[in-house]
N, C-alpha and C positions, 0 to 999 in steps of 0.2 A: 802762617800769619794769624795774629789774632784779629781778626776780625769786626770782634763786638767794639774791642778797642779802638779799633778805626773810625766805626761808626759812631762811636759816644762822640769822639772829636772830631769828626765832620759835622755830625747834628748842632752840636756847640756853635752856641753865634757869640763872634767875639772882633770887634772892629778896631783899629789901635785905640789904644786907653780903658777900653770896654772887655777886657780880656779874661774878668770875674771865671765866668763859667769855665774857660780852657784851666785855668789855673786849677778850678778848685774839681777837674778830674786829674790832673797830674798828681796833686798833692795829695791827693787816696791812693791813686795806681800807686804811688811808689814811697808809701806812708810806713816809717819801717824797714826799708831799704837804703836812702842814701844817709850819712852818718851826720849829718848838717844839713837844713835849709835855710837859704837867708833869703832876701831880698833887695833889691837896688829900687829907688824911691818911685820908679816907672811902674814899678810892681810887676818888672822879671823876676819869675822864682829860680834862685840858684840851686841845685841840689848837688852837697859835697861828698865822694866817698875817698876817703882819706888813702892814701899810700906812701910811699917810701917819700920823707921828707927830704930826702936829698935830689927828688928827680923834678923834673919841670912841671911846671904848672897846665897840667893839658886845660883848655876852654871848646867842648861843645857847644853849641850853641844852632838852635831852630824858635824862629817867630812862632808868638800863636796868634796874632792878628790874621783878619783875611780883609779882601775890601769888600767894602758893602756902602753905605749909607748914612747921613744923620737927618733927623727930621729938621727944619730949617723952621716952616712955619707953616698954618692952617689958614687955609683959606674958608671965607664966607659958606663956601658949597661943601667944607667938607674933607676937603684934598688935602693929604699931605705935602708941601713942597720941601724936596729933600737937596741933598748936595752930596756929590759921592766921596768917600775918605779911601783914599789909593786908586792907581789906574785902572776901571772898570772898562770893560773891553766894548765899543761902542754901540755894536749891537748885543749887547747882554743888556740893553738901556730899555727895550721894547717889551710890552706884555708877559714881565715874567713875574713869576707867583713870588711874595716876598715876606717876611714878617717881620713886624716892630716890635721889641721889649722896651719896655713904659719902665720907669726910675720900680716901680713895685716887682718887676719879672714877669711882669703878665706879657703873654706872645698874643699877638694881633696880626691875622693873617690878609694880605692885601696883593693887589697889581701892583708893578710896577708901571708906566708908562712915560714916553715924552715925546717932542716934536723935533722931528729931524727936518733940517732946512740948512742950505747953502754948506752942504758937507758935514755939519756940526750938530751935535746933539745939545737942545738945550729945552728949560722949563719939567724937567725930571719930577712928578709926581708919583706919590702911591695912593691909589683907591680903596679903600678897607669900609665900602660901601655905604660910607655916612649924607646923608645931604646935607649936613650945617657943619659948622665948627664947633656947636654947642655940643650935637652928638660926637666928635673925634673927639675934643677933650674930656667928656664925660667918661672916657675906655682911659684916660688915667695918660694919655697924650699929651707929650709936651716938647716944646724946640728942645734939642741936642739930644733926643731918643737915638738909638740906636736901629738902625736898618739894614738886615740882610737876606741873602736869596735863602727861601725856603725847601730847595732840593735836600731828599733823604737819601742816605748813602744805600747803597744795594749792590747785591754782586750780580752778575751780567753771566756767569756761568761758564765763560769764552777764556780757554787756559788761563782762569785763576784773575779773569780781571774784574773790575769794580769800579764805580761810579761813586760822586757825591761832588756835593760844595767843599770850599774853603781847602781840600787838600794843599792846597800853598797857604801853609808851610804847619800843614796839620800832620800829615806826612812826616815829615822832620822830625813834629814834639815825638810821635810813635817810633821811630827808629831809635832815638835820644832813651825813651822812656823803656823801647823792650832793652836797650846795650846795656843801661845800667841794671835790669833783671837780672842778665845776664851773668852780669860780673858782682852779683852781692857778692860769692865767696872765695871771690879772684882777689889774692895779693897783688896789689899794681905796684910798679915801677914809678908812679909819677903822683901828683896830689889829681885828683879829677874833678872837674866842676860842668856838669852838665844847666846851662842856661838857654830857659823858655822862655824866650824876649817880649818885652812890648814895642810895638808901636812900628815897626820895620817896615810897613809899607807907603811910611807917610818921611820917610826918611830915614832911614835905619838907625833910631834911636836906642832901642832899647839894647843895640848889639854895644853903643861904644857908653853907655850907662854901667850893665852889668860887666864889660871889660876893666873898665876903669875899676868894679869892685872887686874883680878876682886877680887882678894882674897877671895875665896867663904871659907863660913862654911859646906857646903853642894854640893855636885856633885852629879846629876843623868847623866848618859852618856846613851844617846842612840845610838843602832847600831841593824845591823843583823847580822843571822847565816844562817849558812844551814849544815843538816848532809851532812856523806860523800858519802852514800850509801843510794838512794832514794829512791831502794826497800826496804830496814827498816823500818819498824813503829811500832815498840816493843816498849817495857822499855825504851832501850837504847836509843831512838830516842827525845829528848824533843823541838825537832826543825820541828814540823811538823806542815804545812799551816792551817790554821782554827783552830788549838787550841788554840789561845791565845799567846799573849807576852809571852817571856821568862824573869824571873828571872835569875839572874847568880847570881851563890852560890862562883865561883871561879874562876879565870884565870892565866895564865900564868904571869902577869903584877898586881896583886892584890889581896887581900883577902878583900871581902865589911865587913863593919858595921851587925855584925846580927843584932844590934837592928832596924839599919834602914830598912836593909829589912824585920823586922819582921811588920814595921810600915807598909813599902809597902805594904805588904800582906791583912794588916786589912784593907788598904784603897781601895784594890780591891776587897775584901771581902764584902764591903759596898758596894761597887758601880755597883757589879754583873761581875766581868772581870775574866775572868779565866786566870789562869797564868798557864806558863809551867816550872817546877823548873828546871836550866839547869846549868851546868860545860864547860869553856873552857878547855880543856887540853891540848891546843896549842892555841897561838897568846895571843892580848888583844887588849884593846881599849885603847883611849883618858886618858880614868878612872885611866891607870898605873901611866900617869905620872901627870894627875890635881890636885888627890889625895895626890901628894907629894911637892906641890909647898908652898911656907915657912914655915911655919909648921904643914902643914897636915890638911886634910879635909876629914869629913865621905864622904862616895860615894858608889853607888850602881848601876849597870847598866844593862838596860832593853831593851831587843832585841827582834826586829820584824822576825819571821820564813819566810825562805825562799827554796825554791830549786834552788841548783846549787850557785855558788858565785863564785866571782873574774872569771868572764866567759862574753861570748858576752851576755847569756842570765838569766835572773833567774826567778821565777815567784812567786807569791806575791796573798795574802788575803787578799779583802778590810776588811773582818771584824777583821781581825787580827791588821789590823792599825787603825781603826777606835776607838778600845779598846784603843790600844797606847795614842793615843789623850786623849781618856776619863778618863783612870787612870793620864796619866802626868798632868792633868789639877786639877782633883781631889788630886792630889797627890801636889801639889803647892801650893793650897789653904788651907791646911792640914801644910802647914811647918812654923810653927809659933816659940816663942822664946821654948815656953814648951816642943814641939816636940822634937826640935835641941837640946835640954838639954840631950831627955832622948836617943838619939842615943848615947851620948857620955859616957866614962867611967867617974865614980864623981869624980874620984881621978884625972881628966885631962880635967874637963870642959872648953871652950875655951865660955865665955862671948862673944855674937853675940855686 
């Protein structure tokens, strides 16, 4: 696994709309390698590398939004009052180290804190040690900053794992970004459109924006998970580090193609990747809404296991992502007209 790569985009703070920095290391890493980039108005960057124009439209697609914060307003004493942008996990709300980028990019490192009372967390502050509002505004502070957790990614040493923020769905763009490495000098069977979304956590915007621009026959969505409960590793658990990617059977936002996952399956079957068979029963991805943009597109999405999510920290298997790469690369080269036929019902074939 590359490593540093992981690291650039975990350090990257990027909150839906706020996505500048993710973008603009994707658009270096792979400056030169995909044969088009466009954009959809969200400011997901598409990156196109052209193949057989008789085959379907494959659509990867991985968020670079994480959640974090926006600054709301400054109080008399100093305080940032914030409001969090996507589901922030309740205690990740307490005493955690945070930094604000100001409209200029200056990083401003601060607490988080707030008051917990009658189950609910509310009144969400960051301290960035000012006593007035004169001093926070004077640091270039102003309502609708952007705010997120300040953890730096690091490896742990522990069979090949690692830590950082924002992995959901940092994770993704680096699978997304080494597959197309991969295949600069692979002839594909299909046209390929790798899409680095905006705004996915606030609604899965930027999946059915940049859909809507590529018109895919095909959607794979990558993303992570993590259980709730990290003392589990039963049955119930199909989110556990070093097993392998996850299949998703079902989500809150979807029901995939069996045929395509059953295609999935054979291709990681072949290719030696263990897969973990796995159920959203809350949330979804990109996949809800790409799969429904003009008239519909198979799709199926596959998730890198994590612990902990929507948190300052989570921690991560390199070989669990290294697989990700090798099936999605596998699985790409694999999506030709025949394939795309037989995900589809015969009675509703959509001609690539």
């Amino acid at each position: 696994m590359n490593i540093e790569l992981v690291k650039k985009l975990s350090n990257a703070d990027a909150v839906a709309s706020h996505e500048d920095e993710v973008r603009s290391i994707l658009l270096k890493e792979l400056e030169g390698v995909a044969d088009e980039v466009d954009f959809d108005r969200l400011g997901s960057a598409i990156f196109h590398k052209k193949g057989d124009a008789q085959g379907p439209r494959v659509m990867v697609c991985a968020h670079m939004d994480e959640v974090g914060f926006l600054v709301r307003s400054v109080s008399k004493i100093g305080m940032l009052h914030v409001i969090p942008v996507g589901s922030v996990r309740t205690f990740s709300k307490f005493m955690q180290g945070v930094r604000v980028t100001t409209e200029s990019g200056r990083k401003i490192p601060g607490v988080l804190n707030s008051v917990y009372a009658d189950g609910d967390v509310k009144d969400l502050v960051v301290d960035i040690g000012a006593v007035s509002d004169e001093e926070a505004l004077s640091l270039g502070i102003r309502a609708g900053d952007m705010v997120t957790f300040s953890s730096e990614c690091q490896e742990y040493g522990i069979d090949g794992t690692f830590a950082g923020k924002a992995f959901d769905d940092r994770l993704g763009c680096y699978v997304m970004a080494e597959t197309l490495k991969r295949l600069a000098d692979t002839p594909l069977p299909n046209q390929l459109y790798l899409a680095a979304t905006s705004s996915e956590e606030v609604g899965l915007r930027g999946g059915k924006t940049s859909a809507y621009r590529i018109r895919p026959d095909i959607v794979i969505v990558l993303d992570v998970a993590c259980w709730g409960n990290e003392l589990v590793r039963d049955h119930t658990n199909n989110r556990q580090i070093g097993h392998g990617p996850m299949l998703l059977h079902y989500d809150k936002t979807m029901v995939p193609s069996s045929r395509l996952l059953n295609h999935i399956q054979k291709v990681a079957d072949q290719n030696g990747v263990a897969l973990q068979q796995d159920m959203f029963s809350n949330g979804g991805t990109d996949g809800g809404q790409a799969h429904l943009t003009r008239d519909g597109a198979v799709c199926a999405v596959l998730g890198i296991p994590l612990r902990y999510g929507h948190s300052p920290w989570s921690i991560g298997s390199c070989a669990d992502v290294d697989n990700a790469v090798l099936l999605l690369t596998e699985l790409i080269k694999s999506l030709d007209r025949t394939a795309y036929l037989s995900t589809v019902d015969f009675a509703h074939r959509r001609q690539p």
